[in-house]
N, C-alpha and C positions, 0 to 999 in steps of 0.2 A: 500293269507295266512289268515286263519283265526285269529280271536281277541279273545285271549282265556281268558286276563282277561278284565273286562267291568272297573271298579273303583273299589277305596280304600274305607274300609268302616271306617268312621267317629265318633267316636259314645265315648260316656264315657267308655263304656266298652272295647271297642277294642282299646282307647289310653293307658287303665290303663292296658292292655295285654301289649301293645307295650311296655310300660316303663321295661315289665318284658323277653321282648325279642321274642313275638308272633303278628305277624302280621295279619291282616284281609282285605279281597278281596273278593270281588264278581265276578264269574268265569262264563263263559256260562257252561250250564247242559251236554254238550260230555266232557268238559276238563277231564284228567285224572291227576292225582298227578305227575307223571313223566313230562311231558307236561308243569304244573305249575311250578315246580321245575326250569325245563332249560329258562323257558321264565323270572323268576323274576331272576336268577342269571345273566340271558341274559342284563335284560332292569335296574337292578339298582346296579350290581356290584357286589353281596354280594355272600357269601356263605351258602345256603338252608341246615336244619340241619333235619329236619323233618316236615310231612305234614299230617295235616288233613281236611278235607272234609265235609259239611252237606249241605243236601237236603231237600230242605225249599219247601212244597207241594204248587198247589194254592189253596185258598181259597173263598168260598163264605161268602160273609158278607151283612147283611142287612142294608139297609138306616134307617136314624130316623126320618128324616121328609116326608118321600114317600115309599109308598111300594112295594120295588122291592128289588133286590139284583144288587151286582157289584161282580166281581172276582177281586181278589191281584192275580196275574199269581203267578208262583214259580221263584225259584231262587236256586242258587248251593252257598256256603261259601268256601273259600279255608284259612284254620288257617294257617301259614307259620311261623315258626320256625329258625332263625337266629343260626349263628354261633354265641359265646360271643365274645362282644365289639364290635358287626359290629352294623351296624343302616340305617334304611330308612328312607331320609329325609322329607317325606312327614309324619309321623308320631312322626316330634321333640317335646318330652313333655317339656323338661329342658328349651327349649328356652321362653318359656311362664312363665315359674317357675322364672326366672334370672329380669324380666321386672317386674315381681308384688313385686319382693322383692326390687327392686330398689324405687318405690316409698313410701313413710312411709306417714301415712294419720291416721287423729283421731274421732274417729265416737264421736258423743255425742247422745243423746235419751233428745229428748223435745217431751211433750203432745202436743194433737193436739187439736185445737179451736172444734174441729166436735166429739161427740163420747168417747174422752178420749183415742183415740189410741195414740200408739206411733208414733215418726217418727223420721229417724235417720237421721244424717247431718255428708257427711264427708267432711272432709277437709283435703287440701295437706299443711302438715309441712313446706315445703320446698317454696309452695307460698306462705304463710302467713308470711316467715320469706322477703320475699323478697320486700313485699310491706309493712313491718313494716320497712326496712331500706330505701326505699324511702319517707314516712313522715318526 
């Protein structure tokens, strides 16, 4: 059997898809939508609601410190489309959201000895209160 999809693609953009219910995968160049469809409904549960496709050419690109070129080969995108309220857990945004709101921290800005830059200092509320009840 062939491996029709390769990996999830990672990316700011495709998690801030995800939050809205669109998924991203990099597919080998034969997959067809149909094909993508039954394999991600197959391997992660969900119900596929529509699909789109791009063809990512290769490219030549040149070096900066030697003078030659290298190829980027191509690549095929599969966008994947969820039913509402389903979700793939390898694209959890909220779980990341729940952790940073849990810790409360307080930046200050002090000049710096070099230059006149800034430099920010955070600190966590929550330790400073714990090693102020230990003195």
């Amino acid at each position: 059997m062939i491996q029709v999809i390769k990996k999830p693609v990672v990316s700011e953009k495709s998690m801030k898809d995800a939050s809205l219910g669109w998924y991203t995968f990099l597919v080998t160049k034969s997959a067809r939508k149909p094909s993508i469809a039954k394999i991600i409904e197959k391997q992660f549960g969900v119900e596929v609601v529509g699909i789109k496709t791009a063809n990512f050419k290769s490219e030549q690109k040149r070096q900066r410190n030697w003078r030659g070129f290298y190829t980027v080969s191509g690549f095929k995108k599969a966008f994947v489309q969820l039913k509402k309220g389903q979700k793939i857990a390898l694209f959890d945004v909220e779980g990341s959201k729940t952790e940073a709101k849990d810790e409360k921290s307080t930046t200050k800005e002090k000049k710096s000895l070099l230059k006149g830059t800034k430099v920010k200092i955070e600190k966590n509320t929550e330790q400073t209160a714990k090693t102020e009840e230990k003195k």
